[in-house]
Structures are given as structure tokens and as C-alpha cells.
Backbone bond lengths (Angstrom), bond angles and torsions (degrees), N, CA, C in turn:
res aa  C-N    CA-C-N  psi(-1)  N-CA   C-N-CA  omega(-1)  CA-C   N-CA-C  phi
1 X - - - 1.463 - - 1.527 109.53 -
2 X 1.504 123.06 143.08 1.206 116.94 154.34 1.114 141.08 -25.01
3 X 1.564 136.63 -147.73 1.301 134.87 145.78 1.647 94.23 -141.60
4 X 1.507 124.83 28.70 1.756 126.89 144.30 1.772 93.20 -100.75
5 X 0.822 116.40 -41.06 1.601 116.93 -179.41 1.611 109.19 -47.83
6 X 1.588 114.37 -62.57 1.326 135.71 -166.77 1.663 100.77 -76.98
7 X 1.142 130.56 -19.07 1.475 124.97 -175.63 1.807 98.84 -96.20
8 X 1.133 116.90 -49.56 2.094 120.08 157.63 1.504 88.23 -12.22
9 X 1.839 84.75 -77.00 1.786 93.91 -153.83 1.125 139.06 -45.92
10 X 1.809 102.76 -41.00 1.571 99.55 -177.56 1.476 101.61 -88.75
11 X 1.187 144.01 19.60 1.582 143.70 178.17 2.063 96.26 -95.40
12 X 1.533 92.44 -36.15 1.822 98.84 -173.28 1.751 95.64 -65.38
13 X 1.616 100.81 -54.89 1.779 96.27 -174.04 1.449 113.35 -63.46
14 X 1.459 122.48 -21.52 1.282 91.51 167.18 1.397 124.60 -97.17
15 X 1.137 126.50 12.36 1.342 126.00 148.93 1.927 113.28 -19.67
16 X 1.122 107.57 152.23 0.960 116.04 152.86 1.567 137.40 -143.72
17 X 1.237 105.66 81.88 1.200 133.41 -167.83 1.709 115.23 -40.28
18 X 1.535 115.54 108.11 1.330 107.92 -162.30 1.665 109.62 -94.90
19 X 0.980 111.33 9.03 1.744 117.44 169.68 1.485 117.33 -164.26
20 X 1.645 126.24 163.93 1.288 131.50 -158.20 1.470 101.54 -50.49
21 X 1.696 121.99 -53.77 1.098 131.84 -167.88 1.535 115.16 -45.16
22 X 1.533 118.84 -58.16 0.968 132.43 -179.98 1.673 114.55 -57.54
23 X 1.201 112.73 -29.53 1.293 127.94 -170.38 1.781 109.40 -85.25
24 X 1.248 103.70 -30.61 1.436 110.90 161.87 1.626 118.62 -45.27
25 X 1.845 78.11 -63.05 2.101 92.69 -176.18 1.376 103.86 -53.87
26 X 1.529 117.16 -36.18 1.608 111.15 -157.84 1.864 97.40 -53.29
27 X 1.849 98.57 -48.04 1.609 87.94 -165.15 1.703 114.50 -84.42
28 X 1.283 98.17 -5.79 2.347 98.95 155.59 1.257 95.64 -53.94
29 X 1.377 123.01 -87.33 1.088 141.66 -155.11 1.689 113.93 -24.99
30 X 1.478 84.65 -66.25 1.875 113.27 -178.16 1.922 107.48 -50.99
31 X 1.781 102.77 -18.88 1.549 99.32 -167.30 1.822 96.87 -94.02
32 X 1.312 95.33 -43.59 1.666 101.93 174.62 1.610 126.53 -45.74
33 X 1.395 91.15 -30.96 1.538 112.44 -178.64 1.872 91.40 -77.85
34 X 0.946 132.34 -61.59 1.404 116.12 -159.54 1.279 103.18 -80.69
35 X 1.528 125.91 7.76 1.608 116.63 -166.73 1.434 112.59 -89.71
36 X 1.836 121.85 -16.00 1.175 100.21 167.89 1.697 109.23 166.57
37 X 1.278 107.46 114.11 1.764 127.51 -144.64 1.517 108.05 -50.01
38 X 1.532 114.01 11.49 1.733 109.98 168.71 1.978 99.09 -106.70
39 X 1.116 107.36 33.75 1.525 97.82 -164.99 1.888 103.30 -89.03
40 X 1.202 125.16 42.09 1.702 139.53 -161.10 1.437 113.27 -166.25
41 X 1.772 92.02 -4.07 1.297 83.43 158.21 1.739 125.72 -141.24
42 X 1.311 128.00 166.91 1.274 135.45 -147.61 1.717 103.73 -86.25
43 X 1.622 126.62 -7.03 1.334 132.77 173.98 1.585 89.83 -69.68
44 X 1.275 107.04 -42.05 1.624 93.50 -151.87 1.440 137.45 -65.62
45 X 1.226 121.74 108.27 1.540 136.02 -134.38 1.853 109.41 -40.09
46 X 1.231 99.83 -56.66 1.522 99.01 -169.72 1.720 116.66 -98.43
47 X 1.439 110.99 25.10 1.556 103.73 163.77 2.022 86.24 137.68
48 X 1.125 89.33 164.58 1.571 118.16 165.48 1.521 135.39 174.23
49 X 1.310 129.32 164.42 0.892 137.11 -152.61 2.054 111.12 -67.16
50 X 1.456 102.69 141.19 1.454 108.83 -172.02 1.624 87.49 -125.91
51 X 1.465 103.39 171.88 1.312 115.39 150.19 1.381 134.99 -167.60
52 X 1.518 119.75 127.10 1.630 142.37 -121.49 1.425 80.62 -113.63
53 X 1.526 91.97 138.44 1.814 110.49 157.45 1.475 113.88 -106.73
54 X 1.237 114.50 136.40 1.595 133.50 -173.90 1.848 95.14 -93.79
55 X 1.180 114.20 30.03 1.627 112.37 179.51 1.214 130.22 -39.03
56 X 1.428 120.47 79.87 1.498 153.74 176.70 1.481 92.62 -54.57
57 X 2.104 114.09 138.76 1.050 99.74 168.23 2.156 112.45 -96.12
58 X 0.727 126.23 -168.83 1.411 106.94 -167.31 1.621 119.43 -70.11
59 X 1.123 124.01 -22.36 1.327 133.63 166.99 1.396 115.23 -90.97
60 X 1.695 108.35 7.92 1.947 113.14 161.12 1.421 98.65 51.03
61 X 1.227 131.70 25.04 1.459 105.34 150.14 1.519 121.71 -108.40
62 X 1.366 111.43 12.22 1.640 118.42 171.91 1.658 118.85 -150.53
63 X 1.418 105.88 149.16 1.795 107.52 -167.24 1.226 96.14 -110.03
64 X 1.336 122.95 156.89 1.440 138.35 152.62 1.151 129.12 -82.72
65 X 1.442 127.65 114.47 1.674 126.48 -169.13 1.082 98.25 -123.57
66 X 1.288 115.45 167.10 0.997 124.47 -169.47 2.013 115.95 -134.40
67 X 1.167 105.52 111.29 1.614 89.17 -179.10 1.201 133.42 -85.64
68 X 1.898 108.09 109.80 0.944 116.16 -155.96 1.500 140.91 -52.82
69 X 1.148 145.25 99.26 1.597 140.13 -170.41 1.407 112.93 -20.19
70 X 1.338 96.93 -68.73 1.557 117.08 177.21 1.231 143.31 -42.36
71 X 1.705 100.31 -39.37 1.446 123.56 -146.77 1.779 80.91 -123.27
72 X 1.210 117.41 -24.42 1.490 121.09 -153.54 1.909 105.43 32.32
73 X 1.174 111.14 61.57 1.626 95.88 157.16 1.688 88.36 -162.12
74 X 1.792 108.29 163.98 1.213 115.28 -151.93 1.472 88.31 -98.38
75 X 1.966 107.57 140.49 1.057 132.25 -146.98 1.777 113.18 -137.53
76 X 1.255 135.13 163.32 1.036 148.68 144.43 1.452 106.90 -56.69
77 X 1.339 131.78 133.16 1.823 148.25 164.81 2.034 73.83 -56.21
78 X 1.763 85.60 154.40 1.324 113.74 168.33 1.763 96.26 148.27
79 X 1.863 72.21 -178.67 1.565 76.40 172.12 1.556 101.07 166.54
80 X 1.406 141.76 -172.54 1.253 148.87 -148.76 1.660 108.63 -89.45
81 X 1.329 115.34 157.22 1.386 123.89 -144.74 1.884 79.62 -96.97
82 X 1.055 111.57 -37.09 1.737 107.07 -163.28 1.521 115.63 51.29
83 X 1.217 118.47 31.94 1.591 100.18 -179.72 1.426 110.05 99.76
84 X 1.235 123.45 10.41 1.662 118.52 -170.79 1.386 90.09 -137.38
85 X 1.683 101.66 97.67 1.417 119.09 171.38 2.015 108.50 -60.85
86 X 0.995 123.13 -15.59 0.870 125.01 162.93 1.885 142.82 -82.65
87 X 1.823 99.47 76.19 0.885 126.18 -165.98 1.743 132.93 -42.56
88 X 1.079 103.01 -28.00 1.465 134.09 -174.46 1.727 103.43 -82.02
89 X 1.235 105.54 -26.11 1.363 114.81 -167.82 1.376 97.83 -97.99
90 X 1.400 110.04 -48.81 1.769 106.75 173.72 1.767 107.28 -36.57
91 X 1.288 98.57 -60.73 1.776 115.37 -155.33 1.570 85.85 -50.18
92 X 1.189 138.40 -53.68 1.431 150.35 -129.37 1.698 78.25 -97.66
93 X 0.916 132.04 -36.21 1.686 114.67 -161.69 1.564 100.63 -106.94
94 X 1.421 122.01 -33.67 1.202 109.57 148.31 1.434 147.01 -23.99
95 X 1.664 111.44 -56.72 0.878 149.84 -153.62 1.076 103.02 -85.17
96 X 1.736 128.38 -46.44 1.140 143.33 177.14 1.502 117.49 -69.29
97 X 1.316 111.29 -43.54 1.426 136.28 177.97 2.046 101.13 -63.65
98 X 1.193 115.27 -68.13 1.571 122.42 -175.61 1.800 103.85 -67.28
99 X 1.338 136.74 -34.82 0.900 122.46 170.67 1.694 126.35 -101.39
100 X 1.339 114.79 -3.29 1.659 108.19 178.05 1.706 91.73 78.27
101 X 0.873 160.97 -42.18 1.216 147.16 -145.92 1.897 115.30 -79.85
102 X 1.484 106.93 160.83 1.651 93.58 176.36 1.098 100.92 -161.43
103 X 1.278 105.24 166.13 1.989 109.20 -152.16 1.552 101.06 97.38
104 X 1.302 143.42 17.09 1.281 120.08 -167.36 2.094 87.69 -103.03
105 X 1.284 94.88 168.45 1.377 113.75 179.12 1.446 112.97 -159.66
106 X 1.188 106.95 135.89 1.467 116.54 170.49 1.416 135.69 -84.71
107 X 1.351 110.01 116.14 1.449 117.99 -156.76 1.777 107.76 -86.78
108 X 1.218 112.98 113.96 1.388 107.24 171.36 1.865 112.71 72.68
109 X 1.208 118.32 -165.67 1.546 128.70 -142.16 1.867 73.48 -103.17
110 X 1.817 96.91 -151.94 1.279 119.58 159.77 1.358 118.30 -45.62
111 X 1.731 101.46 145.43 1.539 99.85 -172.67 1.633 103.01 -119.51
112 X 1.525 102.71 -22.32 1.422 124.89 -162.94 1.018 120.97 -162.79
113 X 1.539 130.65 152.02 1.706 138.83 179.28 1.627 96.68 -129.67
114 X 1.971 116.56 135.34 0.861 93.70 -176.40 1.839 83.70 -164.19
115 X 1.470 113.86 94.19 1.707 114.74 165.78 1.248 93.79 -91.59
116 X 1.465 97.08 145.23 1.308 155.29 173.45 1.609 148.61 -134.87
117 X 1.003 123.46 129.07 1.591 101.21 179.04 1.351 108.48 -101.85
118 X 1.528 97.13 160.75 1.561 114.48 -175.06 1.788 94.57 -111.74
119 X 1.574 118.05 148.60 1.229 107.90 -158.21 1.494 85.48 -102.92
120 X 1.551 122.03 -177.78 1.465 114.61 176.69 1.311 114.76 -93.19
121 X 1.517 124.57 168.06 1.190 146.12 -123.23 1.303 117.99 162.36
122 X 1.623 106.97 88.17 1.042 125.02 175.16 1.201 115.98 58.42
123 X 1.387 150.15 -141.49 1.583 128.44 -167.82 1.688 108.49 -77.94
124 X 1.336 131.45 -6.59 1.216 150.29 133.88 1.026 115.64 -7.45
125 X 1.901 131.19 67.54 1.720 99.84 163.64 1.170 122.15 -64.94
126 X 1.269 116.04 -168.57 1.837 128.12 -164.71 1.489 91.49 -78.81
127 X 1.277 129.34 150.78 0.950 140.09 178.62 1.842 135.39 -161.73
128 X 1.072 134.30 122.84 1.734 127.87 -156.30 1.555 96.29 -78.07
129 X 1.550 104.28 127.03 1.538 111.22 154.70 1.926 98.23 -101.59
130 X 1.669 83.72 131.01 1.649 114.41 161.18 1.192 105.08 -87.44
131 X 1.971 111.79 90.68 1.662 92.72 166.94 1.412 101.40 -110.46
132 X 1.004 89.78 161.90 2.105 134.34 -179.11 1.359 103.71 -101.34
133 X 0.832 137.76 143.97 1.692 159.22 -144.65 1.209 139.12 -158.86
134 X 1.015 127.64 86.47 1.543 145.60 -172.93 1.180 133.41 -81.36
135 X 1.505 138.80 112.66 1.465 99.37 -179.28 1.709 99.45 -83.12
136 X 1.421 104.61 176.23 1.613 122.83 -159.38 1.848 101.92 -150.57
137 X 1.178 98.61 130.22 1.780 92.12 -150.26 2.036 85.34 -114.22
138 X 1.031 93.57 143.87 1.876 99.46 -177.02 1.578 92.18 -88.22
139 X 1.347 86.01 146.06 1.986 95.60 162.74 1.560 110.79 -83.04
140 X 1.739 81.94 -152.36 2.013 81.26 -171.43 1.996 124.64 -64.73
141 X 1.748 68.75 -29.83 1.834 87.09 -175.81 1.292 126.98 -88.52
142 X 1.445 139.30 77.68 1.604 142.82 -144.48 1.480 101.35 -117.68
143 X 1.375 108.48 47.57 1.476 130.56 146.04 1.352 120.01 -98.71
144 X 1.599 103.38 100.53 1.110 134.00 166.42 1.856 140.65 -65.65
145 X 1.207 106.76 151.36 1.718 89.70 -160.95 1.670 82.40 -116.20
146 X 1.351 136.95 156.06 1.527 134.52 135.25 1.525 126.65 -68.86
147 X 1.135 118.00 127.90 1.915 111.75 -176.55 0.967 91.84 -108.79
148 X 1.177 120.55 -175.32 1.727 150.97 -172.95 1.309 104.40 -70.56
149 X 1.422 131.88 -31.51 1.537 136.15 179.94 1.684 102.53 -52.95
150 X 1.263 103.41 -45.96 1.745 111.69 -148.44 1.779 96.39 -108.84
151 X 1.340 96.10 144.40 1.641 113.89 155.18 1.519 119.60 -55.97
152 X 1.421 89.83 -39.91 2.042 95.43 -162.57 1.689 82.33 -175.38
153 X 1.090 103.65 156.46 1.699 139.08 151.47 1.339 132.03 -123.75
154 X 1.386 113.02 123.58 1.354 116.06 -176.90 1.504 111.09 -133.17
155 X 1.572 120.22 168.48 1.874 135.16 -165.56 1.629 67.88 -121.65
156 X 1.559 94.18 122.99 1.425 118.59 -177.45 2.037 105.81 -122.05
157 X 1.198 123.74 116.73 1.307 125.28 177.76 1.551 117.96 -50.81
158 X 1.603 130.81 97.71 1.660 131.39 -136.53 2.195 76.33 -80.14
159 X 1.477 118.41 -38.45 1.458 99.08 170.14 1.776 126.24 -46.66
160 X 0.853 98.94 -29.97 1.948 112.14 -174.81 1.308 95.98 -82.22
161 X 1.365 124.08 -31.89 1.913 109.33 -171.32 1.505 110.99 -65.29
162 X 2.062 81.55 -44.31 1.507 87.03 -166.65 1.850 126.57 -65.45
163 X 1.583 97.37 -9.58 1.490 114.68 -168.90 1.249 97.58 -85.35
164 X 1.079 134.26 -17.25 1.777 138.63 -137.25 1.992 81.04 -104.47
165 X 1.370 91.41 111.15 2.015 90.90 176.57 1.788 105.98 -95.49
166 X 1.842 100.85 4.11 1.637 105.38 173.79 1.602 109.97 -109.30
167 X 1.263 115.29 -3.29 1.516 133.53 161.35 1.512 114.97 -35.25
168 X 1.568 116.54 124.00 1.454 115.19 -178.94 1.731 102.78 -43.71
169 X 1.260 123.90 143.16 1.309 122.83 -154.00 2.024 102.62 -74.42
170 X 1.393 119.34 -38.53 1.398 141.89 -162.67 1.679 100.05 -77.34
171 X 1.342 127.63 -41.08 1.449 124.91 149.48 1.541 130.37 -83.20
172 X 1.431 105.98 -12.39 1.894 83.52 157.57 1.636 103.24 -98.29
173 X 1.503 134.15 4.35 1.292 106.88 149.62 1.707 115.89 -94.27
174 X 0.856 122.33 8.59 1.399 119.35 167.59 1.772 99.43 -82.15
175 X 1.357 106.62 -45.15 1.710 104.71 175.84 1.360 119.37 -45.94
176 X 1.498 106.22 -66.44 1.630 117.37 170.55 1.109 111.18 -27.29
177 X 1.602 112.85 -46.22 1.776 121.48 -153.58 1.574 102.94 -96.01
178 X 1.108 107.11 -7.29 1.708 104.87 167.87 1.476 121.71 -99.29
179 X 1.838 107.33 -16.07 1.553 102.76 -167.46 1.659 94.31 -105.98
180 X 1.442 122.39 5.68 1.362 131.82 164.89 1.360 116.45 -66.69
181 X 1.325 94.63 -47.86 1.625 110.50 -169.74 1.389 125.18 -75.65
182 X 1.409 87.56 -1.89 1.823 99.70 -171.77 1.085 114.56 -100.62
């Protein structure tokens, strides 16, 4: 294995996976990671590694999403690993990059496991992003900018996600899993 392969990995093992489900992904995840040393980056044919910010506003009772251009539906900040096995850092530069904001910091390890496919798009076949999940905590100043990634950005109430039973399914369990923890 590499050492972008081997740095995935030991960030996946220390996960700590708070239910069966999650614990499933941990060991996808953990297999994808050893399956093959382009897995961080976006050439690589059948999926690779992303990494998502859980962007808490500082009093953690609301997230920042972002509605996606692409995807057109409202989303977690993130975005593609490019080669930087260092996942935590993606989410954090992502995050910074899709919302304009600064002061943010990343609280703690893994927050979340979450494959998916991306449908195709233009010479783009369909392809699975492995994202990794962070939460990402706002500073004092949670004036936000829109970039070119996003439709719109909005501070979404993480109580309302979690209530919402028509809620993209992967953020009202990230909701659940944040208003548990609190």
C-alpha cells in the first residue's frame, strides 16, 4: 500500500462507528482504501475518495448546505480528495472554498461514512464518491459568500433536518447523529 492509501486507512480505523450501519461502511470503505493507490483521486475510473464538511454554526444548532449546481439538491460543503489523502483537510478546504467563510476548524476525527453514486456528466461516466465526513465548526463571523460550486447557501436548523422524514436521507442521519451527541 501507499502511504495516501495507509493514511485513508488508519483515519477509517479510527473511526468510531456508532451503529451496525455505519460500521458496515467503515469496513467498504477500509476495503476501497486498500484496493488500489489512485483511490484520492478523481481519474480513477470507478469512484474515489471525497471529503464532506458537517459545517456546524458555532452554537451547533444549525448546518450550512449548500445547493448543489450539479446535483441541484441541497447538500453538505465538500468535495474531491485530488490526491490529498488527507481527508479532514479536504472537508476543511472545501468548506472554506464553497462557503467564503474563515475561522472554521475541524472538530474531532470522522463524523460520517457515506457511498454514493454520482450519475454521468458529460465525458464523465457514473461513478461512486467515498465520502469521509467531518464535522467543521463556524467561527464568530457566519457570513457567508456563494461560489460558482453552489446555487445558493443556506444556515439550516440541524433540529428541522432531523424532523424532516422527506429530508435527503444521509443529512437527517447526520442530524440525528449530531443532536445525539449533544
Amino acid at each position: 500500500m501507499t502511504p495516501d492509501q495507509q493514511l485513508v486507512l488508519a483515519s477509517l480505523m479510527a473511526y468510531r462507528a456508532d451503529d451496525a450501519e455505519q460500521r458496515a461502511a467503515q469496513a467498504r470503505f477500509a476495503a476501497f482504501a486498500r484496493s488500489h493507490p489512485d483511490c484520492c483521486l478523481r481519474s480513477h475510473p470507478p469512484g474515489h475518495f471525497t471529503g464532506s464538511a458537517w459545517l456546524v454554526s458555532k452554537d451547533g444548532a444549525r448546518v450550512l448546505l449548500t445547493h448543489h449546481r450539479k446535483l441541484g439538491r441541497w447538500l453538505q460543503l465538500g468535495g474531491h480528495a485530488d490526491g490529498d489523502a488527507d481527508l479532514a483537510r479536504v472537508a476543511l478546504r472545501e468548506a472554506e472554498e464553497e462557503s467564503g467563510l474563515s475561522g472554521l476548524h475541524v472538530e474531532g476525527g470522522i463524523f460520517d461514512l457515506d457511498c454514493h453514486a454520482i450519475p454521468a456528466r458529460g465525458t464523465d461516466p457514473e461513478h461512486l464518491h467515498w465520502d469521509v465526513r467531518y464535522v467543521v465548526r463556524a467561527g464568530a463571523d457566519e457570513r457567508y459568500a456563494v461560489s460558482a460550486e453552489s446555487l445558493d447557501l443556506a444556515w439550516r436548523s440541524i433540529a428541522a433536518i432531523a424532523a424532516d422524514e422527506a429530508a435527503d436521507a444521509s443529512l437527517r442521519r447526520m442530524a440525528l447523529k449530531w443532536l445525539q451527541a449533544r
